[in-house]
DOZARO-48587 format. One record per residue (C-alpha): x, y, z; residue in three letters; residue number from 1. Coordinates in nm, 4 decimals, m for minus. Example, Ala and Ser with C-alpha at 12.3 -4.5 7.8 and 13.67 -1.06 7.14 Angstrom:
BEGIN
<east->1.2300, north->m0.4500, up->0.7800, aa->ALA, i->1> $
<east->1.3670, north->m0.1060, up->0.7140, aa->SER, i->2> $
END
This chain:
BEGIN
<east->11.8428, north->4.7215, up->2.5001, aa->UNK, i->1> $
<east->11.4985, north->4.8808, up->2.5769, aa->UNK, i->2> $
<east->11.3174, north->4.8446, up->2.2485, aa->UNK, i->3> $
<east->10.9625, north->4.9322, up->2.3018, aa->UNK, i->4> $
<east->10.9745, north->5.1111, up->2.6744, aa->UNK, i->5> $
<east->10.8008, north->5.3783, up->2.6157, aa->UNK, i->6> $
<east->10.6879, north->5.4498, up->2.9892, aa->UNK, i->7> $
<east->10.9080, north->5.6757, up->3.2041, aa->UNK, i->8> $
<east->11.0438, north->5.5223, up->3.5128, aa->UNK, i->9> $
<east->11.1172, north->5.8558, up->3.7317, aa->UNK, i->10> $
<east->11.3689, north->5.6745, up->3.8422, aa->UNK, i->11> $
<east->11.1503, north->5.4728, up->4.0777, aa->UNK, i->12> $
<east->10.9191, north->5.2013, up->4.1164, aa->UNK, i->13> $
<east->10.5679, north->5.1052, up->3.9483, aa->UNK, i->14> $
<east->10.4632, north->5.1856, up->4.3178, aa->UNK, i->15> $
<east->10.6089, north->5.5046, up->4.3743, aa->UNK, i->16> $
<east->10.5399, north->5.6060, up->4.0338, aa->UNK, i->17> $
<east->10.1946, north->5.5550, up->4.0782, aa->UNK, i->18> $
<east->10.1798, north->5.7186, up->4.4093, aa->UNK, i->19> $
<east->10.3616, north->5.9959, up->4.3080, aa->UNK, i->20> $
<east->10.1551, north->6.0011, up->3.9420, aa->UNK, i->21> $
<east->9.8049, north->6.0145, up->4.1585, aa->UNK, i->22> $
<east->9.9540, north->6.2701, up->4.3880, aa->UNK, i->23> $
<east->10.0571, north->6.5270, up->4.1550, aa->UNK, i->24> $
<east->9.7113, north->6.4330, up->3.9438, aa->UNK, i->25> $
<east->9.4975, north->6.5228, up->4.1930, aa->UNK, i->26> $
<east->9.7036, north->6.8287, up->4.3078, aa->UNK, i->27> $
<east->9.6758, north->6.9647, up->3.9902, aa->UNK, i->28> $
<east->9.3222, north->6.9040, up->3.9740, aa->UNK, i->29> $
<east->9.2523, north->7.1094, up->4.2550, aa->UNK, i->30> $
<east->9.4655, north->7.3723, up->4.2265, aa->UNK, i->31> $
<east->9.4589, north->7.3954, up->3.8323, aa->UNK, i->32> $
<east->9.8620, north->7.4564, up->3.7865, aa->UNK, i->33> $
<east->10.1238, north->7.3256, up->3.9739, aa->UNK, i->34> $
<east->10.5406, north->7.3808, up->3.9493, aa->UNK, i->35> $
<east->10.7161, north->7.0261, up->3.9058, aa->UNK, i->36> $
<east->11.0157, north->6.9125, up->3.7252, aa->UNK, i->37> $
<east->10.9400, north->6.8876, up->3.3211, aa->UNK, i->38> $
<east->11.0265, north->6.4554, up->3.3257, aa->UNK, i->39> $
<east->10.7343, north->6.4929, up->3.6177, aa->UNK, i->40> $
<east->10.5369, north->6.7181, up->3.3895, aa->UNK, i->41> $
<east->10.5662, north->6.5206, up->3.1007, aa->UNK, i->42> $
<east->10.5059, north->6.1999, up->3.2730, aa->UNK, i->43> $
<east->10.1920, north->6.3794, up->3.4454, aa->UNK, i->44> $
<east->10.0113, north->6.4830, up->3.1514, aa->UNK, i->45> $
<east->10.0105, north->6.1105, up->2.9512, aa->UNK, i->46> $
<east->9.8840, north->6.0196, up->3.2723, aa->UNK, i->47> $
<east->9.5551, north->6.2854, up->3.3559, aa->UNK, i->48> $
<east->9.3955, north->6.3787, up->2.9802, aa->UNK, i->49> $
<east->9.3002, north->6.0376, up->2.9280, aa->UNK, i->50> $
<east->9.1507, north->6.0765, up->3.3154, aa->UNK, i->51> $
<east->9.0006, north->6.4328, up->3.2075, aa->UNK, i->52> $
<east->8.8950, north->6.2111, up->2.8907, aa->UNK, i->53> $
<east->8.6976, north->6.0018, up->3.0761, aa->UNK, i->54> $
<east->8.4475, north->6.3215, up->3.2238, aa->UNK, i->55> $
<east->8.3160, north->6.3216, up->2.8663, aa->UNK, i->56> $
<east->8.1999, north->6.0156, up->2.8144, aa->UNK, i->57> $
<east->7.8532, north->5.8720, up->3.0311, aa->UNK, i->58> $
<east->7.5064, north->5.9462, up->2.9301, aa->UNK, i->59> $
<east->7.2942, north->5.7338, up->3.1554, aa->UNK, i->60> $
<east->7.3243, north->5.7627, up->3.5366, aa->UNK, i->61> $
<east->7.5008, north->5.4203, up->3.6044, aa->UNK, i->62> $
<east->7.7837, north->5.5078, up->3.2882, aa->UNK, i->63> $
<east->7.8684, north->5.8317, up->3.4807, aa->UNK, i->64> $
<east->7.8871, north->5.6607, up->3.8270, aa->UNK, i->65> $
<east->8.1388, north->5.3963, up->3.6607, aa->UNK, i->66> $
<east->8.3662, north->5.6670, up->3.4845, aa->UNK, i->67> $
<east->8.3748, north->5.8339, up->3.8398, aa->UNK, i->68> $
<east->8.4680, north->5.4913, up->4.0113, aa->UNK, i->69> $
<east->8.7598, north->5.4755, up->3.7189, aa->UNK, i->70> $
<east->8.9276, north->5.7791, up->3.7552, aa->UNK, i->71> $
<east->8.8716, north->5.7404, up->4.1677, aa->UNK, i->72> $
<east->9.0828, north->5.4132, up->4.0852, aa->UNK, i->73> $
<east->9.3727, north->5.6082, up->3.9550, aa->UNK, i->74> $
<east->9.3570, north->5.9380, up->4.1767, aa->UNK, i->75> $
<east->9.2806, north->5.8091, up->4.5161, aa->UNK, i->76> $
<east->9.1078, north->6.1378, up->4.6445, aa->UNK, i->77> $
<east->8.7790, north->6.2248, up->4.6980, aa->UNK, i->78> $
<east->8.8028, north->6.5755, up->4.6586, aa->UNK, i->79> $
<east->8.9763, north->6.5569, up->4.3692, aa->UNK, i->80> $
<east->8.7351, north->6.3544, up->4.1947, aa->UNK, i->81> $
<east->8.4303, north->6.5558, up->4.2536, aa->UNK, i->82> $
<east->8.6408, north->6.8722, up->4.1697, aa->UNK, i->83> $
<east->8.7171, north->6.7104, up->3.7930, aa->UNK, i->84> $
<east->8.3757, north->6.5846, up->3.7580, aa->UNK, i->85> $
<east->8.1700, north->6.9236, up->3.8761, aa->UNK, i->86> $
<east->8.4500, north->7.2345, up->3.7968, aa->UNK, i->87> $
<east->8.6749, north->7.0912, up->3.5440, aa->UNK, i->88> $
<east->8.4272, north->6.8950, up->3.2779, aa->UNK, i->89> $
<east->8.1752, north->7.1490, up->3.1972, aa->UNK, i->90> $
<east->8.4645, north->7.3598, up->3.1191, aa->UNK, i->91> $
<east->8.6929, north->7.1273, up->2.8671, aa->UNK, i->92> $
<east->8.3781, north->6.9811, up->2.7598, aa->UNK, i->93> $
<east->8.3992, north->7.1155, up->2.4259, aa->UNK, i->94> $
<east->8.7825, north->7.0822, up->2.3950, aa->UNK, i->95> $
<east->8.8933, north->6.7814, up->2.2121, aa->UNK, i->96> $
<east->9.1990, north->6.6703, up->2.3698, aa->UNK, i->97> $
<east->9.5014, north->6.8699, up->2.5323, aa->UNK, i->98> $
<east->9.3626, north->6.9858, up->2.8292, aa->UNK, i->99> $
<east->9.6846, north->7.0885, up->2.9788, aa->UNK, i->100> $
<east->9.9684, north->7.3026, up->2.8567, aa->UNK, i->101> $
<east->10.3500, north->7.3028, up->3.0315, aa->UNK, i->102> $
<east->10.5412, north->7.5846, up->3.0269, aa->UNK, i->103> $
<east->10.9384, north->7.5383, up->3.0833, aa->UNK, i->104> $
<east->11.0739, north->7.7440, up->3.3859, aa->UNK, i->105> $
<east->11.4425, north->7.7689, up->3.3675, aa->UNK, i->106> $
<east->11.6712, north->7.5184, up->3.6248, aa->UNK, i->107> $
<east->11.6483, north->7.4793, up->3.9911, aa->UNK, i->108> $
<east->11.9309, north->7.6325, up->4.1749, aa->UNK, i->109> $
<east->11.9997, north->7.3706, up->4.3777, aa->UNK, i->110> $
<east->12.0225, north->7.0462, up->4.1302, aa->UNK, i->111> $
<east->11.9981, north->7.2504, up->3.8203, aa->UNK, i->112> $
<east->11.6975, north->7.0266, up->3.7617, aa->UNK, i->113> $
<east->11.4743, north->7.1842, up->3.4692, aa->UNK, i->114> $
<east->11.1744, north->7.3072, up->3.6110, aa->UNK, i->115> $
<east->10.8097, north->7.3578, up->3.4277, aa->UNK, i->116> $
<east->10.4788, north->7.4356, up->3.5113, aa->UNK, i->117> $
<east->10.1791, north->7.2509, up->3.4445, aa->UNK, i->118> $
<east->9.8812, north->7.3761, up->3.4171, aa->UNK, i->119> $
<east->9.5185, north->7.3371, up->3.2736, aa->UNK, i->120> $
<east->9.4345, north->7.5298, up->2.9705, aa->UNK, i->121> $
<east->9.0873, north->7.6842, up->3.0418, aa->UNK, i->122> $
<east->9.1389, north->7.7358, up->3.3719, aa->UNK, i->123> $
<east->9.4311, north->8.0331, up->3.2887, aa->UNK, i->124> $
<east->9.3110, north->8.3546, up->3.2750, aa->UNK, i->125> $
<east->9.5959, north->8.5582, up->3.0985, aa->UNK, i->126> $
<east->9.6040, north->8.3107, up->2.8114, aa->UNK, i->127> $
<east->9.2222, north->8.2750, up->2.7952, aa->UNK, i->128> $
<east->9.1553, north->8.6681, up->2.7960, aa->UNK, i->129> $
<east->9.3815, north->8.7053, up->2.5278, aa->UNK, i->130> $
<east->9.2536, north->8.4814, up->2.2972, aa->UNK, i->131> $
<east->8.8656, north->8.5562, up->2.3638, aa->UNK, i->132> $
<east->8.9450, north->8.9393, up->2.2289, aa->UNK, i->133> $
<east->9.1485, north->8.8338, up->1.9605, aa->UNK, i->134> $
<east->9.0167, north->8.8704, up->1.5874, aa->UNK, i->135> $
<east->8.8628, north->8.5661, up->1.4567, aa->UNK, i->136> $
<east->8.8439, north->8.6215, up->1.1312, aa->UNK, i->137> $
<east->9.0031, north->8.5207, up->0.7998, aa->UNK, i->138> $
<east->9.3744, north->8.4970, up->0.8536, aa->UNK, i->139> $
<east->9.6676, north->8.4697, up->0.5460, aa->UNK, i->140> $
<east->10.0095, north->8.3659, up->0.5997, aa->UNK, i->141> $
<east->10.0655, north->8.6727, up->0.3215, aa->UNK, i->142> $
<east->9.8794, north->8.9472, up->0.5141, aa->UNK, i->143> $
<east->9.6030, north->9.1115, up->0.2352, aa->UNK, i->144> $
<east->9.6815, north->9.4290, up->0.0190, aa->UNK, i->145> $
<east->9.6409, north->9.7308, up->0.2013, aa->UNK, i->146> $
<east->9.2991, north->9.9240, up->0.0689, aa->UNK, i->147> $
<east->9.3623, north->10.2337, up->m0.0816, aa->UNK, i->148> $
<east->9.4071, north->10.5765, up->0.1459, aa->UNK, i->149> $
<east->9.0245, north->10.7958, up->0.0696, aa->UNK, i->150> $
<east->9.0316, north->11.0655, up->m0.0760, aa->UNK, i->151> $
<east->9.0588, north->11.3920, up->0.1016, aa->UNK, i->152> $
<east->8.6950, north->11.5966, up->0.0676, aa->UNK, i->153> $
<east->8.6953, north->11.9314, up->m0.0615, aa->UNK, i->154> $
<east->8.6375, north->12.0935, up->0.3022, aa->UNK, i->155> $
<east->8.9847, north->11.9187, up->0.4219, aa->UNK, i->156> $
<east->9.1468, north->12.0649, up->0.1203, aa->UNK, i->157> $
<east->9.0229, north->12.3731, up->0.1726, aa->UNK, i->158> $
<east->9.1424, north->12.3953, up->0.5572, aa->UNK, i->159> $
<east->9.4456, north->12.2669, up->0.4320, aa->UNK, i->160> $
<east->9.5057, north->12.5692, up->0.1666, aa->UNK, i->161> $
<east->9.3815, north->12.7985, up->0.4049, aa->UNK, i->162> $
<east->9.6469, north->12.7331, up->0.7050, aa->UNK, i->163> $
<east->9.9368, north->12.7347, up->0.4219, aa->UNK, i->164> $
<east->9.8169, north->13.0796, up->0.3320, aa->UNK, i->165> $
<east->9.7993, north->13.2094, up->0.6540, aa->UNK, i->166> $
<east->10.1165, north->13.1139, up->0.7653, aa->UNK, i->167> $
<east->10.4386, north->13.3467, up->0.7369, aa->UNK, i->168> $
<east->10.7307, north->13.2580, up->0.5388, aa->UNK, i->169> $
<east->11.0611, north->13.3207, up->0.7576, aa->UNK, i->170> $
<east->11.3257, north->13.3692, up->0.5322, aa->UNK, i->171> $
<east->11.6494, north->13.1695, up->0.5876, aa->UNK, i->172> $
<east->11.9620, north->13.3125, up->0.5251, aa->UNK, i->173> $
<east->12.2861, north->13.0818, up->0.5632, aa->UNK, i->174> $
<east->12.5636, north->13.1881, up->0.8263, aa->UNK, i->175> $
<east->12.8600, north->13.2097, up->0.6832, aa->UNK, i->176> $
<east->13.1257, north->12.9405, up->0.7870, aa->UNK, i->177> $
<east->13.4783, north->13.0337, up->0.9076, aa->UNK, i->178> $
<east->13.6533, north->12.8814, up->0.5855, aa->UNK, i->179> $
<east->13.3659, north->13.0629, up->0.3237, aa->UNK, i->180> $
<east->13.4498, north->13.3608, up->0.4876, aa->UNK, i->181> $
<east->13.8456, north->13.3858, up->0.4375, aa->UNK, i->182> $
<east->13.8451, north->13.2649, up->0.0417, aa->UNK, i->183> $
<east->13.5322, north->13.5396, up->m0.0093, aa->UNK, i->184> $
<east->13.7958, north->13.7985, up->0.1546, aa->UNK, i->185> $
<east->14.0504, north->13.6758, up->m0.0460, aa->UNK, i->186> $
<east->13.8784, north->13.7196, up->m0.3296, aa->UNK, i->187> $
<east->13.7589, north->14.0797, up->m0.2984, aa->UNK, i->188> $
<east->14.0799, north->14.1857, up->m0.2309, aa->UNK, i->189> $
END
């Protein structure tokens, strides 16, 4: 029975999981999306927002130093560190959780694994463009009643009387169809 485990094994040890957690942390750190399979994906973001978590948090000199030591503990690179602390922070400072955002992918040809990318939400500029010209007003589920067309002013109605006048009438006269034409025959004779 496995009542309560709620971690994901990967399918590998606490050692390789963490290796391969920090790994793929850090990667996506620096590059700001990466492709994975979606167990890795899902797996990967329980394990960096609490780590992206941790940029908020620090007034004084010596709390920031300690939340950089922390997250150092868990992502093992340098790089990656300084790259969440001085690019990614400012950015998500003012988001309150979910940082990232995976997107499913389709299968891998080769294992038919499902594939996903992972990615960081305010670093993506097709989603963030989008949503910075989008209306921010008032929204209904129902939509509102549509206002009321203006009326035309008297100048408009005037050009519009004027171009009927002025255009010529084309009378229309029907062709006669094969079968109207033999019963009118028949009946003049």
């Amino acid at each position: 029975m496995r009542h309560g485990d709620k971690i994901k094994n990967l399918s590998r040890t606490k050692a390789h999981r963490d290796a391969l957690l920090a790994n793929l942390g850090s990667q996506l750190i620096v590059n700001k999306r990466i492709v994975t399979t979606l167990a890795k994906a899902k797996s990967l973001r329980v394990y960096v927002e609490p780590l992206i978590t941790k940029t908020h948090k620090g007034e004084s000199k010596e709390q920031i130093m300690h939340q950089h030591r922390v997250v150092f503990s868990y992502l093992k690179d340098k790089n990656a560190v300084k790259e969440l602390f001085t690019v990614v922070a400012p950015k998500v400072a003012g988001r309150p959780g979910g940082y990232t955002r995976i997107i499913k992918l389709g299968t891998r040809l080769g294992d038919n694994a499902e594939m996903a990318m992972i990615e960081l939400v305010d670093f993506n500029d097709v989603y963030g463009k989008t949503a910075a010209t989008t209306d921010t007003g008032k929204r209904t589920r129902r939509g509102r009643a549509k206002k009321p067309a203006e009326p035309k002013t008297t100048a408009a109605k005037a050009e519009t009387a004027s171009a009927i006048t002025e255009a010529t009438v084309v009378e229309e006269t029907k062709a006669p169809v094969e079968g109207e034409a033999d019963v009118q025959k028949g009946t003049e004779e």
